[in-house]
C-alpha positions in Angstrom: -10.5 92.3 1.6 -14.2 91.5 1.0 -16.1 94.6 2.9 -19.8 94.1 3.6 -21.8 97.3 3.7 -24.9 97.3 6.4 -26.2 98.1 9.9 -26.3 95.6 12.6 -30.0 95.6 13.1 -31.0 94.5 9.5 -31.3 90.8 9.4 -30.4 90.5 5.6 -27.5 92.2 7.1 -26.8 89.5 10.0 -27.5 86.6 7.3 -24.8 87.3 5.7 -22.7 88.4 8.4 -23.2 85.0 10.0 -21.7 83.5 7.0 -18.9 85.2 6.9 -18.4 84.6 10.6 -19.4 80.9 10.5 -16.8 80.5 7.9 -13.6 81.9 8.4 -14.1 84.5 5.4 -12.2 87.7 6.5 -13.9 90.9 5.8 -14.7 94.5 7.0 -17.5 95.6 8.2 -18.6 99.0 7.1 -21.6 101.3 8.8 -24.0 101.9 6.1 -27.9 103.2 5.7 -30.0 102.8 2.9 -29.5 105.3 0.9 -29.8 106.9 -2.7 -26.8 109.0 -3.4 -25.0 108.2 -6.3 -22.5 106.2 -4.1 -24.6 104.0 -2.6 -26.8 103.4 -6.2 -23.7 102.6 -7.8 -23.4 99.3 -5.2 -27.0 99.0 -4.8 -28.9 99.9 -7.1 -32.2 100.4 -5.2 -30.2 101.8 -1.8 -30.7 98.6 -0.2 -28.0 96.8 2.5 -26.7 94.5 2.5 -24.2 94.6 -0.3 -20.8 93.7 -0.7 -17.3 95.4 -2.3 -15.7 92.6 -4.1 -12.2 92.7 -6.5 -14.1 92.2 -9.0 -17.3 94.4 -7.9 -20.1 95.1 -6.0 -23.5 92.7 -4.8 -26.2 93.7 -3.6 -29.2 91.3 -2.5 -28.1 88.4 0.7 -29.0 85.2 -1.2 -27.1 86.3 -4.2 -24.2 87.6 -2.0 -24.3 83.8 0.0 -24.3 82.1 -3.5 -21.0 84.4 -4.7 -19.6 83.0 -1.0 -20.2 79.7 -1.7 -18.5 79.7 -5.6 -16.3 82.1 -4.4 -14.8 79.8 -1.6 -15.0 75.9 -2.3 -13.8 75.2 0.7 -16.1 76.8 2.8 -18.9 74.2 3.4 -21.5 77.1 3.4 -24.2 75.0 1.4 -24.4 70.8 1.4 -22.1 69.1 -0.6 -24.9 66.9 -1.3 -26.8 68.5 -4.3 -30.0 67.5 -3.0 -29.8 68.2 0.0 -28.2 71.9 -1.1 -31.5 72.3 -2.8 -33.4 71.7 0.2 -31.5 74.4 2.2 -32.2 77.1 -0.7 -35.8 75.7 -0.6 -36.4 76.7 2.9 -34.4 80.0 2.7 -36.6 80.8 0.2 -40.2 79.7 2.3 -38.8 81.5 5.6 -37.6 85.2 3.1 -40.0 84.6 0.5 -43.3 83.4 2.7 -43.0 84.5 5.7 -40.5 86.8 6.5 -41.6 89.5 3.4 -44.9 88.9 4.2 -44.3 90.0 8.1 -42.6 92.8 7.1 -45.8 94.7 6.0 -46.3 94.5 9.8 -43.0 95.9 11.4 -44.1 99.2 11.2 -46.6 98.2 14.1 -44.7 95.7 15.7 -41.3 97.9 15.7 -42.1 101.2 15.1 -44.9 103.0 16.9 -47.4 103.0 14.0 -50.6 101.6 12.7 -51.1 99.3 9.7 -54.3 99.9 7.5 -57.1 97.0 8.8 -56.3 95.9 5.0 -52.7 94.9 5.5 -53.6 93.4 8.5 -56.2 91.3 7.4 -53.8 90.7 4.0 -50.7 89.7 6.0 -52.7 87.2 8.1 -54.4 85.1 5.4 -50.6 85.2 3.7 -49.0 84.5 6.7 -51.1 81.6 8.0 -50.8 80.5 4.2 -47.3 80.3 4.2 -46.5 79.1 7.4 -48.3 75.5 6.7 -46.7 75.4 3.8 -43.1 75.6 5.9 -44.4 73.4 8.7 -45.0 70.8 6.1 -41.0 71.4 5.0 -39.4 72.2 8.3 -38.1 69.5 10.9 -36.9 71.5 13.7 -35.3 68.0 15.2 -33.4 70.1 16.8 -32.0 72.1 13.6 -34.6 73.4 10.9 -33.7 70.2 8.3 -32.9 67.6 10.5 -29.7 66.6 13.0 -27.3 68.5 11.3 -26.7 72.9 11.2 -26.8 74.2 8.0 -27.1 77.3 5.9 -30.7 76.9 6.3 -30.5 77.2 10.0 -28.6 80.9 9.5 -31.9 82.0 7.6 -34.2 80.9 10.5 -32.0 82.3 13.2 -32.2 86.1 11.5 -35.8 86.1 10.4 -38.4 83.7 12.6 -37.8 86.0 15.5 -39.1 88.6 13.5 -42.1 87.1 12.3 -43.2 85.9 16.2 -42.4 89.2 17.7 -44.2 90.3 14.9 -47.6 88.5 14.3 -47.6 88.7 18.6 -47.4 92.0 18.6 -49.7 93.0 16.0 -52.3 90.0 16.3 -52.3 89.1 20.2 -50.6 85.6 19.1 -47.9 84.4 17.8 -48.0 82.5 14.2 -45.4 80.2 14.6 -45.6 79.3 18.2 -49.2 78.6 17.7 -48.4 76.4 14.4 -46.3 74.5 16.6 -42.8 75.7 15.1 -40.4 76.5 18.4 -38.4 79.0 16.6 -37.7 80.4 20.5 -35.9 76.7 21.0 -33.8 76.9 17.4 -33.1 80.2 18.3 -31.6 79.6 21.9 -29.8 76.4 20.0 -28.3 78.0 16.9 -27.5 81.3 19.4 -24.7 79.1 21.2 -22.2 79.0 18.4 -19.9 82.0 17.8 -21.1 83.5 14.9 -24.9 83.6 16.3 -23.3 85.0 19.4 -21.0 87.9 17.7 -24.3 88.8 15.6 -26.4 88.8 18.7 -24.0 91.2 20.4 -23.4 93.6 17.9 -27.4 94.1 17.4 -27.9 94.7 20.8 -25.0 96.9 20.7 -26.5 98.7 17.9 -29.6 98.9 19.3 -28.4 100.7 22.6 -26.3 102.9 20.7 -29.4 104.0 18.9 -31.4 104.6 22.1 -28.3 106.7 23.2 -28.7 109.0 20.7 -32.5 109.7 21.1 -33.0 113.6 22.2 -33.9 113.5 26.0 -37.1 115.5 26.4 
């Protein structure tokens, strides 16, 4: 059986996890950090998650991992059969990981983590961020799903990471990108959240993320 290496907070992790779950494709789940023991290099070769035990191997990085799903299980409707419209999806995937959600990242440790970012990367990230998210307004139709009427692979991408880039730009600049662009990723979110998968990703997060607090040393 296919076993996917990760935590439940990582939203690489809960992309691909949402495939999986979306689709029917067994695997195992198995509790794992980054890392850089020999182990972990030999799967991942910079101690990244997610990454994935296959028969025939190891893969590391999600969109890679999604495009093995997809070859590796025809019947699994995971992209469009329509080429064109399958190239749309992978467009947008990129824009949200690519533009936006790499470029927020340089902020987490703000947003998330108790710290300060230099006034550099702040004023970096924002020119970037603002940047990038025209550019996805201009491809995103949100009407009610991120490409149109229909859920797709696409939608999975948004569901993970446009949280994090609100939360993020809100926390660090006193507003939130998106919402401010005009792109309701709080509705899409609410909307995709209703369907199993969402729901079983959602709940294992949350789980996590109570388990860590647990384990914090009372002082």
């Amino acid at each position: 059986m296919l076993k996917l290496y990760g935590f439940a907070l990582s939203n690489y992790v809960n992309k691909v996890k949402f495939v999986l779950l979306e689709h029917g494709i067994a695997f195992e789940e198995v509790r794992a950090n980054f890392g850089q023991d020999e182990a972990t290099l030999a799967r991942s070769p910079l101690g990244k998650v997610p990454y994935i035990e296959t028969e025939a191997g190891s893969l590391c990085e999600s969109q890679v991992i999604v495009e093995y799903l997809a070859s590796a299980y025809p019947d699994k409707p995971i992209f469009s059969a329509d080429p064109f419209a399958a190239a749309k999806e992978r467009e947008m995937i990129t824009f949200i990981e690519l533009h936006l959600e790499l470029v927020a990242r340089d902020l987490y440790k703000q947003a998330f983590f108790g710290g300060t970012v230099t006034e550099y990367t702040r004023t970096r990230a924002e020119k970037k961020l603002r940047h990038g998210i025209a550019g996805f307004k201009r491809i995103a139709k949100f009407d009610p799903y991120a490409l149109g009427t229909a859920f797709s692979i696409a939608d999975v991408s948004a569901f993970v990471h446009l949280p994090l880039v609100g939360l993020a730009t809100k926390a660090v600049y006193g507003t939130d990108f998106l919402l401010e662009a005009g792109i309701d990723w709080k509705a899409h979110n609410k909307r995709v959240g209703e369907r199993p998968a969402a729901q079983k990703v959602t709940a294992d997060r949350l789980a996590f993320m109570d388990a860590q607090k647990k384990e914090l040393p009372k002082i």
